[in-house]
LOTIZA-301699 format. One line per 8 residues: number of its first residue (from 1); their letters; for each residue y, z, x of C-alpha. Coordinates in nm, 4 decimals. Layout:
NUM	a	Y Z X; ...
***
This chain:
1	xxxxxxxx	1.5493 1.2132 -2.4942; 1.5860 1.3105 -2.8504; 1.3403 1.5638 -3.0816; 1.1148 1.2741 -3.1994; 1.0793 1.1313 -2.8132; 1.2387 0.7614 -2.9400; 1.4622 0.6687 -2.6703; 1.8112 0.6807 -2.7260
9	xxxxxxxx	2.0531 0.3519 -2.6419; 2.0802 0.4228 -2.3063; 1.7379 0.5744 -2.1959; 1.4234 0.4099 -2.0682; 1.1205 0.4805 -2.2210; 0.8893 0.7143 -1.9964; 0.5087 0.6364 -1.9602; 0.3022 0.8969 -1.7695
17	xxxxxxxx	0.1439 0.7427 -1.4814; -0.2239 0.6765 -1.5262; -0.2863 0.8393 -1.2109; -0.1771 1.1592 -1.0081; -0.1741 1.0465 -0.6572; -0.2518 0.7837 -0.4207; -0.5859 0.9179 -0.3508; -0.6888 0.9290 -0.7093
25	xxxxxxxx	-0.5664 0.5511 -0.7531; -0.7688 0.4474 -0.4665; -1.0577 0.6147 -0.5181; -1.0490 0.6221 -0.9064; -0.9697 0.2354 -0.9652; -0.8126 0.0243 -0.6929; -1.2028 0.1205 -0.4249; -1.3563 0.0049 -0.7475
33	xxxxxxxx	-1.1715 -0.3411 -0.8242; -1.1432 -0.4557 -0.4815; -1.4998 -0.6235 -0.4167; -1.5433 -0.7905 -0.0652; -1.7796 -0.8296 0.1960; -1.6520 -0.5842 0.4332; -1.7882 -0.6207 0.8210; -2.1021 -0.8147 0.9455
41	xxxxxxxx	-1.8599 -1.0737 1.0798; -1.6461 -1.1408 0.7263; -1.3065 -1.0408 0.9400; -1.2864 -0.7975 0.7167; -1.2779 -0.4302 0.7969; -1.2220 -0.0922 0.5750; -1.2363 0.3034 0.6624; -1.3878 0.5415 0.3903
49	xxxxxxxx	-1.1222 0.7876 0.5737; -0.8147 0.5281 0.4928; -0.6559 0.8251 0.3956; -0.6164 0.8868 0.8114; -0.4083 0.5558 0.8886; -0.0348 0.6300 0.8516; 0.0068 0.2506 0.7274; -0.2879 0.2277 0.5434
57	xxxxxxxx	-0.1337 0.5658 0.3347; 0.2073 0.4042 0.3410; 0.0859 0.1160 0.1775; -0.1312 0.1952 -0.1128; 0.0730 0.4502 -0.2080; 0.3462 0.1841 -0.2746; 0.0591 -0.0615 -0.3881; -0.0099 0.2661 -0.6055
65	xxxxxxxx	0.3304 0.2734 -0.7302; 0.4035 -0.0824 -0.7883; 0.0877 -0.0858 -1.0169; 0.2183 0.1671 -1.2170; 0.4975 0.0208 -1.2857; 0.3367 -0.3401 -1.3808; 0.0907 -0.1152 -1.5801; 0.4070 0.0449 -1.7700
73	xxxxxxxx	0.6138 -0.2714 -1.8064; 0.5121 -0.3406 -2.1718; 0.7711 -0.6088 -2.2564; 0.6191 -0.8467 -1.9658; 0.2831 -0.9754 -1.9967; 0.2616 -1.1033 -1.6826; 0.3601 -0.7616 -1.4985; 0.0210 -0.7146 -1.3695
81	xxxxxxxx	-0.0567 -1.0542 -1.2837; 0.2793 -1.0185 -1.0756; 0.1462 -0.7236 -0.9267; -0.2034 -0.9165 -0.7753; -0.0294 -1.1983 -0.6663; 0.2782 -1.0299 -0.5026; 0.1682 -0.6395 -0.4380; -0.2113 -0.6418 -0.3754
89	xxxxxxxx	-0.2842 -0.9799 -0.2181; -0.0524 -0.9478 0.0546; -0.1097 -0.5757 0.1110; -0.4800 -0.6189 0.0964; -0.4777 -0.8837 0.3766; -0.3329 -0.6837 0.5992; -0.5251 -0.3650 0.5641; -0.8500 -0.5368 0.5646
97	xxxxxxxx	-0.7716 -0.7918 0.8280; -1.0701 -0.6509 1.1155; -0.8731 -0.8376 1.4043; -0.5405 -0.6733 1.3670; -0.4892 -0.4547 1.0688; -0.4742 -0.0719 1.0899; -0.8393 0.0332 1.0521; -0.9420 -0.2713 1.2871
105	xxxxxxxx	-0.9792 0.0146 1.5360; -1.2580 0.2188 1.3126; -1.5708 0.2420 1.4934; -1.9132 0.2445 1.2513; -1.9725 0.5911 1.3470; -1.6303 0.7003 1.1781; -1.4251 0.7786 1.4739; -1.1344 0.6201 1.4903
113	xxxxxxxx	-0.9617 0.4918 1.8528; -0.6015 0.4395 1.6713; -0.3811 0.2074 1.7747; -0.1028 0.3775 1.8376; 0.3017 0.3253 1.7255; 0.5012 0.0606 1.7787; 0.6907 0.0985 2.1361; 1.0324 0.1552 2.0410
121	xxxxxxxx	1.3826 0.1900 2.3010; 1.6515 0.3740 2.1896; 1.9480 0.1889 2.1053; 2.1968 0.0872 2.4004; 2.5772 0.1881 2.4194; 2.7434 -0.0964 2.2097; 2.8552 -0.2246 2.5764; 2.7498 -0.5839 2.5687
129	xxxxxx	2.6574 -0.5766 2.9387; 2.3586 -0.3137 2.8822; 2.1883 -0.5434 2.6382; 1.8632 -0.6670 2.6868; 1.7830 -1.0571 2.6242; 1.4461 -1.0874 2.4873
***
């Protein structure tokens, strides 16, 4: 970038994000947005400790990240309306969903039973014969 920080031809303009990490995102804005009826049979379920759940990180950290950039994407007004209907919706369905989404297994006290990974087999020989039909 040049002395008086204009970009040149063939830079993007930087914006700093607005926040430092995915907990301070969460906790700062996106815990203070998000209003739902959470339990007493809504389907929906959330764990103060999300922060725990390897998906649940995974995914509002890129949640996180996609918001910044719709928040920096000045030459698009409808960047962050983009980002509800395309990033957050879809996200939030699944992380709330109480039946099957990664904190369904969060018990009121706070414990937490997990659910474990997804079972995985390594990958056969390329022999044709040792492949399994589903």
């Amino acid at each position: 970038m040049n002395f008086d920080d204009e970009p040149t031809a063939d830079e993007e303009p930087t914006i700093d994000p607005a926040f430092d990490s995915v907990d301070a995102f969460v906790e700062g804005w996106l815990s203070k947005i998000i209003n739902r009826r959470i339990g007493d049979k809504s389907g929906l379920k959330w764990d103060p400790c999300w922060w725990r759940h390897p998906e649940v990180d995974a995914r509002l950290t890129a949640l996180w990240w996609a918001w910044e950039t719709a928040r920096a994407t000045v030459d698009d007004g409808s960047a962050m309306s983009n980002w509800w209907i395309h990033h957050c919706d879809p996200h939030m369905r699944v992380l709330l969903d109480a039946e099957t989404g990664p904190m369904s297994g969060t018990r009121e006290d706070g414990t937490w039973r997990g659910h474990g990974p997804l079972p995985c087999k390594p990958r056969p020989d390329s022999d044709p014969d040792q492949l399994e039909q589903p």
